[in-house]
N, C-alpha and C positions, 0 to 999 in steps of 0.2 A: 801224041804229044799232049800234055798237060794244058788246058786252057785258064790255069787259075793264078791270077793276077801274082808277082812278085811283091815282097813288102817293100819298105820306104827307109833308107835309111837314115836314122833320128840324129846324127851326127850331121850329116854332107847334106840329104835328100835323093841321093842316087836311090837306087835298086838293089835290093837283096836277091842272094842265088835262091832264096826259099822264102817260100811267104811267110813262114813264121818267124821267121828272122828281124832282127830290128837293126843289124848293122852290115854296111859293105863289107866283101872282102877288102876293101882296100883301109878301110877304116880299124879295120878287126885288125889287120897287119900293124898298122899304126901303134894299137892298144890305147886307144884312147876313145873318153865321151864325156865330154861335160853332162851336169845335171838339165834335163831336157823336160819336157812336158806341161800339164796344162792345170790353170786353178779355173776356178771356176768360183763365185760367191756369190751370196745376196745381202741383205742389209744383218742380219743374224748370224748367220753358217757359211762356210766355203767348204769346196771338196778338193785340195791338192794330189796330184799326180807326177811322181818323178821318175826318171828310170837314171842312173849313174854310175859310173865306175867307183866313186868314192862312197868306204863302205857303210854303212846304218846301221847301228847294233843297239844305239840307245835315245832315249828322243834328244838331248844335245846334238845328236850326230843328224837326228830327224831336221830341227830347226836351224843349223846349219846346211842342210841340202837345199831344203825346200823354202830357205831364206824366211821362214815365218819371223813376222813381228811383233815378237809377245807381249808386247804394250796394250796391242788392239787384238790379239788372237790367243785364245786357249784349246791346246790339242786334247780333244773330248778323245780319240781314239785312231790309231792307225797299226800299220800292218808292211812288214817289208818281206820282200823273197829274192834270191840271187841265185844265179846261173852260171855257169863255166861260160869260159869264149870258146868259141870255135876255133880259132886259133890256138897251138900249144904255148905262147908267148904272151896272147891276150890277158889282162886284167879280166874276173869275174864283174858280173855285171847285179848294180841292185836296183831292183826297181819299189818304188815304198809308196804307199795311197794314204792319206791324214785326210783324216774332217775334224775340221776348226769352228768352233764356235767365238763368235765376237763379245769381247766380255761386255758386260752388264754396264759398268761405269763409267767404260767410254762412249756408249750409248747414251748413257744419260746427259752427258756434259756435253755430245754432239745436237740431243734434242735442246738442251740447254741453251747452246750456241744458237743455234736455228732460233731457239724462240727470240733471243735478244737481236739476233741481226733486222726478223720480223718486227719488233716492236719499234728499233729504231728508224727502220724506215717509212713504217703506219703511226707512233707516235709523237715523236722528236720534233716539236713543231721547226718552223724557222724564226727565228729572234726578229722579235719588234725591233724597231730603231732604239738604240741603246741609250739608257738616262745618263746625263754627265752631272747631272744634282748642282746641288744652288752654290756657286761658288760665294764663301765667305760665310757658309750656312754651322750645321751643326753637325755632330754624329748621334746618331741614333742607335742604341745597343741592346737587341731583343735576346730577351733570356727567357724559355721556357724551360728549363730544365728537369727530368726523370719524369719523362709523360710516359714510363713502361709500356708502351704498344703491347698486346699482345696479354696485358697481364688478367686475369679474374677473378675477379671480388663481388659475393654478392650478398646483396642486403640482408637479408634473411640468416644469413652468418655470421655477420660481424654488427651490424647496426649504422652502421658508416657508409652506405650506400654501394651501390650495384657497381661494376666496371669491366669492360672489355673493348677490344679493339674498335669498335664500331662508337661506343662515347668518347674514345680518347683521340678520335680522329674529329669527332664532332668539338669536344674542348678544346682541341691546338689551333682548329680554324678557326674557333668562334675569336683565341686568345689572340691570334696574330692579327685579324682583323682590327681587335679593340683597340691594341696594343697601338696600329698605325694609326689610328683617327685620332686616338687621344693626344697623340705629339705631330699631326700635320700640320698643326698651325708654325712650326717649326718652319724655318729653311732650311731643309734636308739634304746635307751636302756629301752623306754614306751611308749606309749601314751596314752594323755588323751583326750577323744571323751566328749564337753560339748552338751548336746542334750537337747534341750527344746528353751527356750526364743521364745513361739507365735511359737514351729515346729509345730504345727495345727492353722489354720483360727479361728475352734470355737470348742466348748466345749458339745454342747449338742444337742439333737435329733433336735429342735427349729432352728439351724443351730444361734445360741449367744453365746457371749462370757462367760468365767465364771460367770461374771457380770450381764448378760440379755441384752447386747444392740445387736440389730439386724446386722448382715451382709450380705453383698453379700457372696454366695458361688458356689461353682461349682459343688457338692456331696454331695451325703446324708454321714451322720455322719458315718455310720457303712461301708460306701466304705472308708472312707479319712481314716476311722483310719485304714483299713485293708492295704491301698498301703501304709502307714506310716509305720506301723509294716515291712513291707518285705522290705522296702528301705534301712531301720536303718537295719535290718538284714546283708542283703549282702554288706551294707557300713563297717560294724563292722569285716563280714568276710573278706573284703579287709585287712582292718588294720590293724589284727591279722597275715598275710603272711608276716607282718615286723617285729613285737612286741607285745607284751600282750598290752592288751588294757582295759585304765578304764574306764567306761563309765559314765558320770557325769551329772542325771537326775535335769534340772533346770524349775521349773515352770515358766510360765509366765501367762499374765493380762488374755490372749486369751484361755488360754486351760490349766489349774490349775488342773483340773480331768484328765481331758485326756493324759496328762503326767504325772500325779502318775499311772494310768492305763498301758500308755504306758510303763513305768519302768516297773511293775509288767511281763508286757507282757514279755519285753526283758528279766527278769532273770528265767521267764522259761523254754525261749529258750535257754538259753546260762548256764541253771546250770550244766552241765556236763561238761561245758569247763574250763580247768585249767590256760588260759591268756584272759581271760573275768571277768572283775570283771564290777557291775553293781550299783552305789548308789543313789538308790532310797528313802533315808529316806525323811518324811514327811516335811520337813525341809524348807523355804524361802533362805538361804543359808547355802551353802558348802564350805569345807577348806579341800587344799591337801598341804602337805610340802614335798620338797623336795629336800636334802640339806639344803641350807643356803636360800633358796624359799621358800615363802608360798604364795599361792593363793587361791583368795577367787569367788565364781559364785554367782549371784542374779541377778534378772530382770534386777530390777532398776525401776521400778514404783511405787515403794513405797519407803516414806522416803524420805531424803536428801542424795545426793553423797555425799558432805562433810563432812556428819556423818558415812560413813562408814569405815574407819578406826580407829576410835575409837570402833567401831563397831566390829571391827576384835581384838581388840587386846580383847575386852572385852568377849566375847564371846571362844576365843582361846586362851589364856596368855602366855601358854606354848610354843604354837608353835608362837608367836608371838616374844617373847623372844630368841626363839634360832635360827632366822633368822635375814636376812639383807635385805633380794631383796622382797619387798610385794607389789602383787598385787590385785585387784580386779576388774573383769572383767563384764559387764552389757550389754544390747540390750535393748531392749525398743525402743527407739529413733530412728532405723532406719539410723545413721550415724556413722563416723569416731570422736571421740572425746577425748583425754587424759590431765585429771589436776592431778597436784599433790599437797597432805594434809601432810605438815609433814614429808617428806618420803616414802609415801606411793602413788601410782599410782592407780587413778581408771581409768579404759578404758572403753568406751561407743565403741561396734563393729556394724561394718556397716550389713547392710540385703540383700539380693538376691530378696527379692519380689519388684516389681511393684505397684508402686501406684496407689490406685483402687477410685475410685468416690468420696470418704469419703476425703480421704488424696488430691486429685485435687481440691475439693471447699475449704478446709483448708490450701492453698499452699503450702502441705508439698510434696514440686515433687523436683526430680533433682537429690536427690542425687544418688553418684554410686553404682551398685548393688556388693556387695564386699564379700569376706570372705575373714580369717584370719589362718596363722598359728605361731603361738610361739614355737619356739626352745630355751633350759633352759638348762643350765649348772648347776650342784648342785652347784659348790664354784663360780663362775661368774654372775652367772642369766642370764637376757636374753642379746644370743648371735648371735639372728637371728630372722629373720621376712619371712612369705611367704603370698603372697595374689594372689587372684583370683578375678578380676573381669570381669562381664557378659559383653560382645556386642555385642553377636547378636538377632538381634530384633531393636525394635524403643525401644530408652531412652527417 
């Protein structure tokens, strides 16, 4: 008598009349066997293994057995073979072996994940006690507008001085700083932090602008937007040791994504804090009122100035209606600029970057590297000015 072990049937678990067999008599009578067997994976590659009555002839037929999920798995290669039943009435039987490699991009977005979960639980402080700012005070309205993160310009090229990420993170701190000492004497009853207009060089992995035309840059995309994020952070945690603070996400030409991205970033860093508010809507422009004030944000590269005031009231009636003092505020340009429509003020505000190669053969050099503060009375409007501008370095 035979002492060598019977097989194991992959259907039920009973016993096979022959070791080499993978199904009962009773099973094989049946005609039937679901898709049975074992994967195996590591963080890279898996090895799947099925054996089934339903047939495999093409890989659809493959990723249907073997239930792969082709979001996260691509079949580098595999292999099927099939047997008659033992039974005359039996279905044939296929058994199919895949190796899956895990694609690349889900990998990345998985490291990606990992590192933000990481940061926010080693970075993310917990909020100070929250400022409720000086009832009956004023608003305070910080405009640095097109600090290009990211962009490079250097002296020896243009005559207009050097530039990259490392001085333009030194000028937005030095400007936010100034910016608040020069209006504390204030009773600071808000402020509103406008943040976008070109605050990134460029937009996309390609190191181009929304648009696709190419720039000089100083960093790959995934560094400019990481020192952007922590800058705007610890800028917004200064402001809040005064007053709540709004934060007013304004796209511009240069980085249209990247500051809808950069909003999202910021309000989930800041959704647990109760004087951070963060508006991010998908929007070309923004309107805040406040008092007898309404003010309006947009680039400004698109369209006519002159239409925007029409613009404002069309778009906002209400609040356009129950004010006196209106303004709308733009960058693009790179300079100092204010006309008035009607009653209405539009201001073009100056920039912190340096003119880089692009802007020296187009003579657009000279002007001063500036930023801006607006101090707002609700029943007066504006009752105060604060600016910052850069000198040291070559102009």
């Amino acid at each position: 008598m035979s002492t060598r072990k019977r097989g194991t049937c992959l259907t039920c678990g009973g016993a096979t009349n022959r070791t080499s067999n993978t199904t009962c008599p009773t099973c094989a009578s049946k005609g039937r066997l679901e898709a049975t067997g074992t994967t195996t994976a590591t963080q890279t590659d898996a090895e799947v293994s099925r054996i089934s009555t339903t047939p495999v002839k093409t890989p659809a037929d493959l990723i249907r057995v073997c239930d792969i999920d082709t979001n996260e798995w691509a079949v580098e290669r595999w292999t099927a073979n099939k047997w008659d039943s033992l039974s005359d009435d039996g279905p044939p039987r296929y058994q199919v072996k895949a190796t899956l490699k895990r694609k690349a991009q889900v990998m990345q977005v998985r490291d990606e994940l990992a590192q933000m979960i990481k940061d926010a639980k080693t970075q993310m402080p917990r909020p100070a006690k929250a400022q409720k700012g000086s009832k009956g005070g004023v608003l305070v309205e910080v405009s640095i507008p097109d600090l290009h993160l990211g962009k490079l310009a250097w002296d020896g090229e243009t005559g207009h001085g050097s530039y990259d990420s490392k001085e333009a993170q030194r000028l937005f701190r030095e400007a936010a700083s100034t910016l608040m000492a020069r209006v504390a004497h204030h009773r600071i009853e808000r402020i509103v932090f406008v943040v976008g207009n070109d605050f990134f060089h460029s937009d996309t992995k390609a190191g181009t602008t929304t648009g696709g035309t190419h720039l000089d840059n100083d960093s790959r995309f995934p560094k400019m937007f990481t020192e952007g994020r922590k800058l705007l952070t610890e800028v917004i945690e200064q402001f809040r040791t005064v007053a709540p603070v709004l934060v007013v996400m304004c796209p511009g030409n240069h980085d249209a994504t990247a500051n809808f991205t950069l909003g999202e970033a910021l309000s989930c860093w800041f959704h647990h804090y109760t004087d951070v508010e963060v508006w991010n809507q998908p929007t070309p422009r923004k309107y805040f009122q406040y008092g007898q004030v309404m003010l309006g944000w947009t680039h400004g590269d698109k369209g006519k100035r002159e239409n925007l005031p029409l613009l404002m009231a069309t778009e906002q009636p209400a609040m356009f209606g129950a004010t006196r003092f209106r303004e709308i505020h733009t960058g693009h340009l790179h300079q100092t600029r204010t006309q008035e429509f009607m009653g209405v003020r539009v201001r073009i505000s100056p920039a912190l970057c340096a003119a880089d190669a692009w802007h020296n053969e187009n003579q657009f050099v000279g002007n001063l590297k500036q930023a801006e503060a607006f101090v707002w009375d609700r029943e007066l409007g504006l009752i105060g000015q604060a600016f910052y501008t850069a000198t040291k370095g070559t102009e």
